[in-house]
C-alpha positions as CSV (number, residue, x, y, z in Angstrom):
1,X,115.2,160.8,50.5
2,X,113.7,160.9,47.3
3,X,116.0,163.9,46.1
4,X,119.1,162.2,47.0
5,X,117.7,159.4,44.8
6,X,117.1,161.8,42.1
7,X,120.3,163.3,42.3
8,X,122.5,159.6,42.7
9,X,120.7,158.6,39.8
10,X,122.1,162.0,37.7
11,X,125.3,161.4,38.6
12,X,125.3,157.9,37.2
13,X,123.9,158.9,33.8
14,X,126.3,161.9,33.9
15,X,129.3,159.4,34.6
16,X,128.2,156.8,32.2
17,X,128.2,159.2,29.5
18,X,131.3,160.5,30.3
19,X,132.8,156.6,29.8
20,X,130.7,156.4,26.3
21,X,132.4,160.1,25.5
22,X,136.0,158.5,26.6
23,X,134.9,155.4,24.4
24,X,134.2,157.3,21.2
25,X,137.2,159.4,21.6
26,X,139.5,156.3,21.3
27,X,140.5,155.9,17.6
28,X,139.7,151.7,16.7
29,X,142.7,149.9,14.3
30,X,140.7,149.4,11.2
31,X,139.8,153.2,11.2
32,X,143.3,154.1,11.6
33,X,144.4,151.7,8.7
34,X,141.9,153.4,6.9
35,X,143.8,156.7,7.7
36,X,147.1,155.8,6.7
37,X,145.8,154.4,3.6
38,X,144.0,157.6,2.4
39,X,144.2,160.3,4.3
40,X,148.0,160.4,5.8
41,X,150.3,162.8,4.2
42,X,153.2,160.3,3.5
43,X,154.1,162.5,0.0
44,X,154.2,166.2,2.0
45,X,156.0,164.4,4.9
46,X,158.4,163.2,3.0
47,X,158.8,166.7,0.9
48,X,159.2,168.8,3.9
49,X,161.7,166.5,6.0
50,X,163.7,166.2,2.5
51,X,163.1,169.7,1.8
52,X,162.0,168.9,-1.8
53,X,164.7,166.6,-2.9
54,X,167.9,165.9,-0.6
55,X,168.6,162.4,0.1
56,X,168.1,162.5,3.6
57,X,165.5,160.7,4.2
58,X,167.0,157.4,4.4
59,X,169.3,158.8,7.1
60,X,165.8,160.1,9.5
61,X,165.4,157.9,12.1
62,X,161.2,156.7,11.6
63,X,160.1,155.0,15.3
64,X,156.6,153.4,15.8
65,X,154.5,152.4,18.7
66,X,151.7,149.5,18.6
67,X,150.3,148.4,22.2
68,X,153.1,149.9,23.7
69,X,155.7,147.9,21.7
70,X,158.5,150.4,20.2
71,X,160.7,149.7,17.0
72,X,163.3,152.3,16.7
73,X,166.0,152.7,13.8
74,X,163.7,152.3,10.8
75,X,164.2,154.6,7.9
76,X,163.3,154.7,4.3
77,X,165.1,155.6,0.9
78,X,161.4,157.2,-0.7
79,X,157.8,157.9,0.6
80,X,156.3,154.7,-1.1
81,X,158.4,152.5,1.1
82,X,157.6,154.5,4.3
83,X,153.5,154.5,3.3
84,X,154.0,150.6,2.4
85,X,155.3,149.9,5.9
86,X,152.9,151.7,8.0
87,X,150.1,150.6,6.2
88,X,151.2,147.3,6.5
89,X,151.8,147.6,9.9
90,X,149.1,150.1,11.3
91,X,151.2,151.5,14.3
92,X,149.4,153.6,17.0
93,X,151.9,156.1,16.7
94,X,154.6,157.2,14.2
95,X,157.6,159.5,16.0
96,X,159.9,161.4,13.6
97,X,163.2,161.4,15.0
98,X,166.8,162.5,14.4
99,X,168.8,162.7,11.1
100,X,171.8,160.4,11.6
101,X,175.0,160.6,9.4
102,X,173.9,157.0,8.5
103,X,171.4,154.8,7.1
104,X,169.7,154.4,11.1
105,X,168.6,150.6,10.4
106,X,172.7,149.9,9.8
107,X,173.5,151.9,13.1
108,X,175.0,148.2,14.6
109,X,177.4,148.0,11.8
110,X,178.7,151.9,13.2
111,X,179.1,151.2,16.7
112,X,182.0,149.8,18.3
């Protein structure tokens, strides 16, 4: 009896530490803000979706994710503009999407 105590009480420890682990894994807002705001490579982005100079970028298609809330069709006509928005807005997640033939945030004026 005294084993199985032993051994119950392991797994506990063991499981609560896995939960702290879990915890520390999970990146908090204010450290992502701080992120974006020095550490994200908005300038290289920019240069290799561009590749060094086209005007595409205003026709790439820039998504974002914050607490599972999407906003789709956002593009940007230079990197300061894209790095001013996400800092501003501190999304969970940034998706890089297609190249339209079209500024993306006009796409309602395009469809019929």
């Amino acid at each position: 009896t005294m084993c199985n105590t032993t051994t119950t009480t392991n797994n506990e420890n063991e499981q609560q530490n896995n939960n702290e682990d879990i915890k520390n894994d999970v990146v908090q807002k204010d450290e992502l803000k701080v992120f974006y705001k020095y550490y994200y490579p908005f300038e290289n982005i920019y240069n290799w979706l561009t590749h060094f100079g086209n005007d595409d970028f205003k026709k790439r298609e820039i998504s974002y994710a914050d607490n599972d809330i999407v906003v789709r069709h956002k593009s940007y006509s230079t990197y300061e503009k894209f790095k001013k928005y996400v800092i501003a807005k501190n999304p969970d997640k940034i998706d890089i999407g297609p190249m339209y033939s079209y500024d993306p945030e006009k796409q309602g004026m395009y469809m019929g």
